[in-house]
LUMGUTI-38199 format. One record per atom (N, C-alpha, C): residue in one letter; x, y, z. Coordinates in pm, whole numbers, plus 50000, padded with zeros to 5 digits. Example, Ala and Ser with C-alpha at 12.3 -4.5 7.8 and 13.67 -1.06 7.14 Angstrom:
! residues 2
a513194943150780
a512304955050780
a513204967050780
s512854977550708
s513674989450714
s512905000350787
//
This chain:
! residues 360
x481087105195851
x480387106695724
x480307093195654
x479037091195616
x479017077695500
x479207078695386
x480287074795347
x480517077695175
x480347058295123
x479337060095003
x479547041895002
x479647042894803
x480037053294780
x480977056394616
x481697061094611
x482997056294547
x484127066194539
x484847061794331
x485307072594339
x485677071994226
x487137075594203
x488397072894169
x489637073994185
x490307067094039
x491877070394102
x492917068593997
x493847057994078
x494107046794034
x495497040494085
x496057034894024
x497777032794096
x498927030193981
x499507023894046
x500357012994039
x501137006094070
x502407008094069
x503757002294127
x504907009394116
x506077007893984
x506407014993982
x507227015493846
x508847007193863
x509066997693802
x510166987393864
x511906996993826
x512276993593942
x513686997993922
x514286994093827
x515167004993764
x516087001693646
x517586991193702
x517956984693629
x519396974493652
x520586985493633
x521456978893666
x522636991993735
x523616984693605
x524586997893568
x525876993193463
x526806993593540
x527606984793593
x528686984893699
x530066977093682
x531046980393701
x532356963793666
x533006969393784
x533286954493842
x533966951993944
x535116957393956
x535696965994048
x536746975994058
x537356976294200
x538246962994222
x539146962094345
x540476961994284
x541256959994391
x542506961694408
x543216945894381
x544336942694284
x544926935894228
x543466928894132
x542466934494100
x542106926194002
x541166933293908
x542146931693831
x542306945293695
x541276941193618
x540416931593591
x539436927893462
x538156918493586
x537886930393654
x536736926393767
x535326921493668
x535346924193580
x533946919793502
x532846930893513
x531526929593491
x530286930893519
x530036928893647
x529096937393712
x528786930893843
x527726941293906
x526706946293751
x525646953093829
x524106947393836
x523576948493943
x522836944794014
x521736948793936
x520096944693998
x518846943693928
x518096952793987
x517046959893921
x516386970094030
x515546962594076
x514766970694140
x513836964894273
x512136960194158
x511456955594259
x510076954194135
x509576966494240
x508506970794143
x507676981394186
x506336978194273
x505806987094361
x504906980794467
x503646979894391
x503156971394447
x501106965494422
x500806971994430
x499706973694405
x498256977494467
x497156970194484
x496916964794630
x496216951494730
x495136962694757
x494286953594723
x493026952794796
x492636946494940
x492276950995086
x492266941695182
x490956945995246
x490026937295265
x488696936695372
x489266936895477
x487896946395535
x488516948995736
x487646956195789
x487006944495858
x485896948695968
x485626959495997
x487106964196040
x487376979296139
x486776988896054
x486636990195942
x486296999395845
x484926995695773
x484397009395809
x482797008995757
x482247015095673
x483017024695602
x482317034195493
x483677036895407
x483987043995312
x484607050695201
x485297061295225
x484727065295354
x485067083095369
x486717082395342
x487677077595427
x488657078695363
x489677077695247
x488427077395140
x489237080495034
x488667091794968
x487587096995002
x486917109794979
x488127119894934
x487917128494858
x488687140394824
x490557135794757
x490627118394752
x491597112694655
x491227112594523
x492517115694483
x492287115194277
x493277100694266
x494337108494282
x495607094594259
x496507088594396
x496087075894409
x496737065994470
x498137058794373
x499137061194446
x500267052794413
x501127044794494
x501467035894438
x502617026294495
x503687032494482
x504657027594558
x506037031694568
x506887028294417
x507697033894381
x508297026194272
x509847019194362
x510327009794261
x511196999994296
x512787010794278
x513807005094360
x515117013294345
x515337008594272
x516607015894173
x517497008194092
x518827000194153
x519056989994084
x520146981294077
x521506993694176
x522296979494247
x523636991194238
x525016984094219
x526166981294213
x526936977194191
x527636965694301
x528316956594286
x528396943194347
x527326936194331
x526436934894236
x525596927394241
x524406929394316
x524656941494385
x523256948194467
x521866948494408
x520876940394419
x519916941894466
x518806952094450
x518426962194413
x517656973294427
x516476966094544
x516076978294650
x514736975394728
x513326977994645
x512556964294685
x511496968194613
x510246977294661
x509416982194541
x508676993694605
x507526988694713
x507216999094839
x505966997794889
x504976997894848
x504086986894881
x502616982494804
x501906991594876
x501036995494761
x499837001894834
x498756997694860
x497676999295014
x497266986595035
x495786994695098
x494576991094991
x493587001094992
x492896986095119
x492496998295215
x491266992895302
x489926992295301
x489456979695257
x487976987095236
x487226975395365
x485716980995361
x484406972695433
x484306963395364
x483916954395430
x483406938695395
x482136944395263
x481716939295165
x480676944395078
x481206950894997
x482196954394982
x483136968694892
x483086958694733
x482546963694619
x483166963494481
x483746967894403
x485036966294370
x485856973494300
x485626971394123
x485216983194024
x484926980693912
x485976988293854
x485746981893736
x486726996893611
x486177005593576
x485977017293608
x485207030993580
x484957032493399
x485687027993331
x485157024393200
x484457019293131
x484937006493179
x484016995793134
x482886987893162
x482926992293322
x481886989493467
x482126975993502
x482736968293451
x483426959693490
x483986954893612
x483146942693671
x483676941193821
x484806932493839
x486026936693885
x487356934993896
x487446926394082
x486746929294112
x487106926394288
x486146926594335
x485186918094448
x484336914594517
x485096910994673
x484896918794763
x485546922694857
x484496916594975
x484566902995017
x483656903695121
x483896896795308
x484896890095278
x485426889395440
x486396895795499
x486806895995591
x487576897895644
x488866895195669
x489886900095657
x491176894295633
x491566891695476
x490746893295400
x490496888995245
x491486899595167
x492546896395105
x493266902094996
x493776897094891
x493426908094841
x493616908294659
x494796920794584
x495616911794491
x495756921594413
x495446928394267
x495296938494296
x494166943694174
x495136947094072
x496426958794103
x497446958893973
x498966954394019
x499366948393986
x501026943993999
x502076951893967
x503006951794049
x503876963294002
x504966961093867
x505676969593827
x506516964793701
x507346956693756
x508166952393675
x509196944193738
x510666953693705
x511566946693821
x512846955393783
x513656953893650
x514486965193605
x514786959493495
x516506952193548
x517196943793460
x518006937193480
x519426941093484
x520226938993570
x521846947093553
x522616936793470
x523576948093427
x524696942993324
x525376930393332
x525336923093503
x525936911293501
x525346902993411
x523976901593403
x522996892293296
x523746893093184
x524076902193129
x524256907992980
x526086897792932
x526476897893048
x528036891093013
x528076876992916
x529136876392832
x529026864392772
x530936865192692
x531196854892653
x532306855692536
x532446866592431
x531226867092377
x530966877792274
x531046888392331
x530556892692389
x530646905392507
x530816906492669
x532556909892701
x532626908792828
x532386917792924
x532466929392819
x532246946692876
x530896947492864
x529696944292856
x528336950792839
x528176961392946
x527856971292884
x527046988992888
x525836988192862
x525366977192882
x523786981592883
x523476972993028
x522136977693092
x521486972293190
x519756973993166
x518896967893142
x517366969793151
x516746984393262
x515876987593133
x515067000493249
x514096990593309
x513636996693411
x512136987993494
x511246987893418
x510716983493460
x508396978393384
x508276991093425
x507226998793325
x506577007493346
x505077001893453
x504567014393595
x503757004693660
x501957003393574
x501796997693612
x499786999593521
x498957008593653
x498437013993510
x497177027793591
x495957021793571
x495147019593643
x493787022993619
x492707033593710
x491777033593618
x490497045593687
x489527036393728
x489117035293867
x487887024893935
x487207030494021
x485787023194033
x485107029194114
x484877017194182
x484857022494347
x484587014994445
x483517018694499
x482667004294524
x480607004494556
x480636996294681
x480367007094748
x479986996894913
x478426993094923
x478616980794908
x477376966394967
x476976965695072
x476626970195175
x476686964795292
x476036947195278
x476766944395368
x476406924495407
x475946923095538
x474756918095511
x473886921995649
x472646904695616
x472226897395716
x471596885595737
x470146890195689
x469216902595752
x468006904895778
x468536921395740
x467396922995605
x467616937195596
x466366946195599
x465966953695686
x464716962795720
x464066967795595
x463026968795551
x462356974995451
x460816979495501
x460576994095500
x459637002495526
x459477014895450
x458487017495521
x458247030995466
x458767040395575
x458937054795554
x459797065895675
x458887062795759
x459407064295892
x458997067996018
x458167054096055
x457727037395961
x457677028196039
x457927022096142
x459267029096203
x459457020796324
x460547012996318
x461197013396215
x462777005196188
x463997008596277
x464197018796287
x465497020996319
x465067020896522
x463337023096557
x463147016396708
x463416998496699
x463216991496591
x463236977896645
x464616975196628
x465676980896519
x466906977696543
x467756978796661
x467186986896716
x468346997296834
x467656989996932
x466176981496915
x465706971897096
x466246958497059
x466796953796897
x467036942296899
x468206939496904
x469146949496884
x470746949896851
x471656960096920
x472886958396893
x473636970596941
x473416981896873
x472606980696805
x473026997096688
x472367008096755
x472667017196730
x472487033596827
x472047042996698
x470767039796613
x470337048796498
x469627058596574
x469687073996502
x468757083996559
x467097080596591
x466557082096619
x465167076296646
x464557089496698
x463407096596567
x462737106796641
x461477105496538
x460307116696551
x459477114096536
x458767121996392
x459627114896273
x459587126096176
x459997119496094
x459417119895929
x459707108495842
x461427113395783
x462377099395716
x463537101195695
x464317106995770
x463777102595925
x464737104996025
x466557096896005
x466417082795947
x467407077995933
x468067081095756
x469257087095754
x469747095895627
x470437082995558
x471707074495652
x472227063995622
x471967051995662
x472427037495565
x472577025795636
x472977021795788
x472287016495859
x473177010195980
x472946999395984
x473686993596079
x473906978596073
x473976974896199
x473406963696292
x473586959196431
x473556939996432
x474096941296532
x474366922896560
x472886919696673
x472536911396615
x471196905296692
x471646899296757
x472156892296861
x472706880896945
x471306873596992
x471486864596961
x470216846697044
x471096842697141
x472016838797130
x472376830097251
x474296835497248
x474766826297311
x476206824397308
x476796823197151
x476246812897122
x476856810096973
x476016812496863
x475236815296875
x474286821996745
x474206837896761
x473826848396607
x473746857096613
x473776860396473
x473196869096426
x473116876196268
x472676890696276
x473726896796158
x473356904596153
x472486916296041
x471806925796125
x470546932196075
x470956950195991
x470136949095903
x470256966395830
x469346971595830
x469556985495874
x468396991295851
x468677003195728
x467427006995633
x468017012895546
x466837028195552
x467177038695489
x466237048495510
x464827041795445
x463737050095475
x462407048595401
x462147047395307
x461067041895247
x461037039295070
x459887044195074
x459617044894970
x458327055994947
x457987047694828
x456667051194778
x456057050294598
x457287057694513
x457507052194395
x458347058494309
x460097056694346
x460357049694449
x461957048794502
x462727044294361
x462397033994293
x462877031494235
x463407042594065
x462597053994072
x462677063294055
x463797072694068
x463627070494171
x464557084094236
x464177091294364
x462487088194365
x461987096894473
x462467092094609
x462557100694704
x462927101494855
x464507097494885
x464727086694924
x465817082394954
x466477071294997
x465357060794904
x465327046794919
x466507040194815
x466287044994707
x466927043194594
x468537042194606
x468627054094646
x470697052294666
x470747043294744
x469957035294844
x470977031894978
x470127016694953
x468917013394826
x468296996094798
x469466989694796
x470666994094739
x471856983994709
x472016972294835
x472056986694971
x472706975595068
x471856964495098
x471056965695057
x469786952095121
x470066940595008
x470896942094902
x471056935994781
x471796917894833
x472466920394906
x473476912294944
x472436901695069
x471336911995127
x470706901095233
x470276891795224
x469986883095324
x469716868395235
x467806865695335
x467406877695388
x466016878595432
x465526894095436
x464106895895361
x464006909595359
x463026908695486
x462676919795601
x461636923195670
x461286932695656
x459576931695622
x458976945395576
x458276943695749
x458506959395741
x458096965895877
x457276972295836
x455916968995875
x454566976695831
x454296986995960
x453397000295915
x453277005896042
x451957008096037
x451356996796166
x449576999396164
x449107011696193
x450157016996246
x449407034296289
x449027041996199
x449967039896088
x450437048795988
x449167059095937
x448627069695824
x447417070695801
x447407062295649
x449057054995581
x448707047395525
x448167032295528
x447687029695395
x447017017395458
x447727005795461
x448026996995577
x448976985695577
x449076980895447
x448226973295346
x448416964795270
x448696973195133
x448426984795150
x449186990995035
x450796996395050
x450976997995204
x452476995295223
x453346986695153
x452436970995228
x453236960895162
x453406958995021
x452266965294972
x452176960094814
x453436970294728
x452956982694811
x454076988194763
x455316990494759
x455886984094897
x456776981994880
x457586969294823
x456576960194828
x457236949594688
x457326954094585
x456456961494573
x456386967994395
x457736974294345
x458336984494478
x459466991494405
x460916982394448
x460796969694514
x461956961994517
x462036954094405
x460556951294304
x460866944894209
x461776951694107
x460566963594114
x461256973194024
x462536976894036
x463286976994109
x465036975194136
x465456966994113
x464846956094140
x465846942194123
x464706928394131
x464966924293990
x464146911994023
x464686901194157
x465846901294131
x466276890894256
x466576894394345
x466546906794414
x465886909594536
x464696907594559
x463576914294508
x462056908994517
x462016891594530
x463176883194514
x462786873794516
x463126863194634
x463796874494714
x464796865894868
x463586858494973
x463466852295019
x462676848595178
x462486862895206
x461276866095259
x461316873795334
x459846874495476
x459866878995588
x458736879595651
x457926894595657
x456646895095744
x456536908695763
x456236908295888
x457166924895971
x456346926696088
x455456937996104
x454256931196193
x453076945096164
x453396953596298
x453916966096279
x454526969096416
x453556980596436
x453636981796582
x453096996796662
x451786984696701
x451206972496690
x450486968596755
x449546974096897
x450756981396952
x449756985997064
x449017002297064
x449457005896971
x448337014896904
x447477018396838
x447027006096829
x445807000496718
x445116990496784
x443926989696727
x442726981296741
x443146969696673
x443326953896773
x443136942996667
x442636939896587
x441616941996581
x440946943696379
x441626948696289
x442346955396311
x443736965896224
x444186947196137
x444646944896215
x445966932496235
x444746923696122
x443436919296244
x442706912596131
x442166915095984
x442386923995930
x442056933495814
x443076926095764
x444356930695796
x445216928095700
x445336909595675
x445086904195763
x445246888495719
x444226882995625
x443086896495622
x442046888095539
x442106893595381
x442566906495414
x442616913195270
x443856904795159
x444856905295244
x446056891595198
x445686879395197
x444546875095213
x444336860795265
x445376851895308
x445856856895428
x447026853195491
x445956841895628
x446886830495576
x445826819895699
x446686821395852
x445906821495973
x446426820696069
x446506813696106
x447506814396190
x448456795796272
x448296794696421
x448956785796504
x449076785496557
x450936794496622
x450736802096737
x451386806196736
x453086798196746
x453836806996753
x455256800796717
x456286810196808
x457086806496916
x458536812096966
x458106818197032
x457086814597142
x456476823197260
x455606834197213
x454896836397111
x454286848397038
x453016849497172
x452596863097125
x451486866897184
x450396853297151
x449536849297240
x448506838597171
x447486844297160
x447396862897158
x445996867497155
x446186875397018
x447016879396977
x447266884796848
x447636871596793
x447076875596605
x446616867096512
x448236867796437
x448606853196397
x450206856596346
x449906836396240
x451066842496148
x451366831296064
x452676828196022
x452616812796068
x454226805696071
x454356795395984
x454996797295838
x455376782795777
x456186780295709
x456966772295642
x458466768395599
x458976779295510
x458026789495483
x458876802995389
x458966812995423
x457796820095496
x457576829595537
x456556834195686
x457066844595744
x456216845195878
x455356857395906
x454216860095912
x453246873495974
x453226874796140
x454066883696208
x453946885896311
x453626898396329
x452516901496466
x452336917496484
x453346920996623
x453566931696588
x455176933996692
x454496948396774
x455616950896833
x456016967296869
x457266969596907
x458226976796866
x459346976596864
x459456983397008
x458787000097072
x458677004097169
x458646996997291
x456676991597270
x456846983297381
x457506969697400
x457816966197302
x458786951097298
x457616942297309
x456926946397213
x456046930597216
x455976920597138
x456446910397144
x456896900697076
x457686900396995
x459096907497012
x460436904796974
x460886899396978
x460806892497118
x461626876497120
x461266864197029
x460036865397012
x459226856496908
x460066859496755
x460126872996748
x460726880296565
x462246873396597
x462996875196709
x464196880096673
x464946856996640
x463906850096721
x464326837996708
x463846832396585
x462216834296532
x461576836296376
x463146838996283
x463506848296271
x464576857796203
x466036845996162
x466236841996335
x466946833696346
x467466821896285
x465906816496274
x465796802696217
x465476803796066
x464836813796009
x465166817995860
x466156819995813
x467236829095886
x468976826895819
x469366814295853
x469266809395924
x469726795595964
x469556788495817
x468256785195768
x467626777595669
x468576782095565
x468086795095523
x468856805095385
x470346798095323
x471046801695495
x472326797095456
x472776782195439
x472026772995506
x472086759995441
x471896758195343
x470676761495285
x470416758195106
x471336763595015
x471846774695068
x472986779395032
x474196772295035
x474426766495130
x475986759895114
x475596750495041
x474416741595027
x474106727294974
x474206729894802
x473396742994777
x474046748294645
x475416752894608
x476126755594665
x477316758694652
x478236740494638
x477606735994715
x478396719594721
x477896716094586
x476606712994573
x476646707394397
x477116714694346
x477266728694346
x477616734194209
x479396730194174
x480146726094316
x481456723994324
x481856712694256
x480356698994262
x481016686194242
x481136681494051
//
């Protein structure tokens, strides 16, 4: 099951109380003070991890807790401190304060931990308390009470190239010929219900990876169909591909238009990523299809680029690319999937180069 909201309670551990104790051996009658500190109470860590892809396991949780800390014990003992509790989430996961909406945690590699509440601390034993003025102290510190909060956790998916169509375009056929991913594929709109995600591999050392998200329709941004809940995950991509479907009985260029229309309408800065388009199902259509659309866009044609068909009409230049595809018959994928390639490639450079000034 894909769960990518959850809503919960968590608490941190409550610190052990300090122990009242005096040293009580044999020949030594005025042993002192000698009680020990309680334990601190356990975290609550946040940790990214690959292995984990959706929310479901926290489905049907109210309250998460940490362990609380032991108390103090006598000789100067120590109390054990409490077990942290140590939430697993997917790479993309945001942790907010259900109050305030407030984003507390941005969860995005792997191996990545955070702690979100700290546990109390123990409270202190009677040895502390000793002095001239008082050699007998009867008192020892209670523990930290632990901190609660109510948060909601929002799964992002983080994905290189994120699919954008309308139902039954043909997305979830070009993911599953370009990648490992295994999406249902049948012949019926909003065949795909959830996000998936697959690794494109180019070579040995290159590779990025791709999302596919259900269909968008007119009005998604709305509410209508089932574009809307699942726009988030494309939020994080750093290239959109609109997958046009020439077959369709809609008309290509009102696809495209429309589907820019309702990514603006979600998010200005999504509408504003790199993105290319592929015109797919090519081989079920008349090339004039293809030429329609370059003229109605006044989209100029190039010379082709990455082994492309040289008989279908396609456009290649430093921002954006028009290729006509078919995900079925695999026609000119290899051309998309290296295109694709060399656009994250770019993305993420300008990206680090911004990230470097913004550091110096």
């Amino acid at each position: 099951m894909f769960v990518d909201n959850i809503k919960l309670t968590v608490k941190s551990g409550k610190g052990g109380a300090g122990c009242v104790s005096f040293r009580r051996e044999k020949f030594v009658p005025k042993g002192g003070p000698d009680g020990g500190d309680g334990g601190k109470g356990g975290d609550v860590i946040v940790e990214c991890d690959n292995n984990t892809h959706t929310l479901s396991h926290f489905k049907g949780k109210r309250l998460l807790k940490a362990k609380n800390g032991r108390p103090g014990e006598g000789r100067k003992k120590h109390g054990a401190n409490g077990e942290d509790l140590i939430l697993k989430v997917p790479p993309g996961t945001l942790i907010k304060d259900a109050k305030t909406g407030e984003i507390l945690l941005d969860m995005k590699y792997h191996g990545e931990r955070k702690v979100l509440l700290e546990g109390g601390r123990g409270g202190l034993g009677n040895w502390h308390f000793r002095g001239s003025r008082n050699q007998v102290p009867r008192y020892a510190q209670p523990g930290e009470e632990g901190k609660e909060l109510e948060i909601i956790m929002e799964l992002k998916l983080i994905a290189d190239v994120g699919l954008v169509g309308f139902p039954n375009a043909g997305k979830s056929t070009l993911i599953s010929a370009l990648s490992n991913a295994k999406p249902e594929i049948a012949n019926y709109e909003f065949t795909t219900l959830t996000p998936k995600l697959g690794v494109v591999k180019i070579d040995e050392y290159r590779s990025f990876v791709m999302a596919d998200i259900p269909g968008i329709i007119e009005g998604a941004h709305e509410g209508k169909g089932l574009g809307l809940e699942f726009l988030k995950h494309i939020e994080r991509t750093k290239i959109i591909l609109y997958v046009i479907d020439l077959a369709s009985f809609r008309d290509p260029v009102y696809q495209f238009k429309t589907l820019q229309k309702e990514l603006k309408n979600y998010s200005e800065k999504l509408a504003s990523r790199d993105y290319a388009i592929a015109l797919n199902k090519v081989d079920a259509v008349d090339i004039s299809k293809v030429e329609e659309f370059f003229e109605k866009l006044e989209i100029e044609k190039t010379e082709p680029k990455y082994g492309a068909d040289p008989e279908l009409p396609c456009h290649f230049d430093d921002k954006i690319f028009v290729l006509p595809i078919s995900a079925a018959a695999r026609i000119n994928l290899e051309a998309l999937k290296f295109a694709l390639a060399d656009m994250v490639e770019k993305v993420k450079k300008e990206e680090n180069e911004e990230n470097e000034e913004t550091s110096i």
